[in-house]
C-alpha positions in Angstrom: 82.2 20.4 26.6 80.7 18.7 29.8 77.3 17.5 29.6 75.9 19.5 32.1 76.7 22.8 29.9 75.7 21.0 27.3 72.4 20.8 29.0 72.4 24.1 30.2 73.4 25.5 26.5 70.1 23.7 25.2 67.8 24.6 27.7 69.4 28.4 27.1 67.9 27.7 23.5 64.6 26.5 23.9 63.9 29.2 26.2 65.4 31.9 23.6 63.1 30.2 20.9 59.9 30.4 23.1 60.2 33.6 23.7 61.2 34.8 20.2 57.3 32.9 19.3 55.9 34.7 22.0 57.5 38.3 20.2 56.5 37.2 16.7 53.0 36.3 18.1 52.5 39.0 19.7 53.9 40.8 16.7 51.4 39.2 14.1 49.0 40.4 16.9 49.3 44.1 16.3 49.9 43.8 12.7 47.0 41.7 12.2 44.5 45.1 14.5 46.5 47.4 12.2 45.3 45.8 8.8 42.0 45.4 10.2 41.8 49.1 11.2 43.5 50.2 8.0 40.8 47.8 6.2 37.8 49.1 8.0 38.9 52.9 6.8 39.2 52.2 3.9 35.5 50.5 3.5 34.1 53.6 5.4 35.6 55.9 3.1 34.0 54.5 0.1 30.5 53.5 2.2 30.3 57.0 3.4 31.0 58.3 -0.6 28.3 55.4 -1.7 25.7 56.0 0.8 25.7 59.8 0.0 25.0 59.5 -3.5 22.6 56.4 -3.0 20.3 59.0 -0.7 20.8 61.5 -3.6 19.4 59.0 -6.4 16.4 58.2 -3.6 15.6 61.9 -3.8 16.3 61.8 -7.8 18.5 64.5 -7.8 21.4 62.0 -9.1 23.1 63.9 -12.6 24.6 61.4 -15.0 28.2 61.9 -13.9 27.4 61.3 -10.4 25.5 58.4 -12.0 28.5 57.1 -13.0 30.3 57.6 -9.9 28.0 55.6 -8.5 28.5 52.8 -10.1 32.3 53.1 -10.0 32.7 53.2 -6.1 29.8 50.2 -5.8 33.0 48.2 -8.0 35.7 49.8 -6.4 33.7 48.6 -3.0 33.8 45.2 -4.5 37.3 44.7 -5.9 38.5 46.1 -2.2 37.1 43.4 -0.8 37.9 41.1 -2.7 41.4 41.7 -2.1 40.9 42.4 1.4 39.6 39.1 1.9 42.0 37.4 -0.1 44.8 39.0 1.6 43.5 38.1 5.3 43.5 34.5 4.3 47.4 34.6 3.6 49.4 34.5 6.8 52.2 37.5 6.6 55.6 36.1 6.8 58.2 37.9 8.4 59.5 38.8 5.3 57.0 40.5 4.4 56.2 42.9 7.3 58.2 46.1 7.9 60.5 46.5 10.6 58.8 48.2 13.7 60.6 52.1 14.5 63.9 52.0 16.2 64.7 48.5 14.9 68.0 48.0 13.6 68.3 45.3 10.5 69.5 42.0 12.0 68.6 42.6 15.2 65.4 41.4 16.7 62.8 44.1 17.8 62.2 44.9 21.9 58.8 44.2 23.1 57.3 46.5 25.1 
């Protein structure tokens, strides 16, 4: 092989690799706005649950069970996150994200 297409092969690379960094980026982007979203529904479910039975108790009209519920979504609240922040502080691998709709296996996703 001449070194010009030599040249031109590599070059042909690099650019291939740059832009597969810009897709995963861009990628980790959304999936990283997703799991926050996901994440922030979550919390809202049980702060919503929380907060309605915490206004109950300030009015005393808390029963035992719902006593007990009480305390059971304050340490569901608190395990979640936990977990959520333990799993923001890991950085997804590739290998560990699902393949956006349409993709084929072993072939790299379109960005629109």
């Amino acid at each position: 092989m001449s070194r010009g297409k030599q040249m031109l092969r590599e070059i042909g690379q690099a650019v291939r690799e740059t832009a597969e960094e810009g897709g995963r980026s861009i990628y980790f982007s959304v999936y990283d706005r997703g799991f926050y979203q996901a994440a922030q529904t979550c919390r809202g479910v049980l702060s919503d649950a929380t907060e309605e039975l915490l206004a109950k108790m300030k009015s005393g009209n808390l029963s035992k069970q719902e006593q007990a519920l009480y305390v059971r979504l304050t340490e569901l609240t608190a395990e979640m996150d936990e977990r959520l922040r333990n799993a923001c502080q890991t950085e997804p691998t590739g290998d560990a994200l699902p393949e956006p709709s349409g993709a084929r296996p072993g072939q790299p996703a379109r960005l629109v």
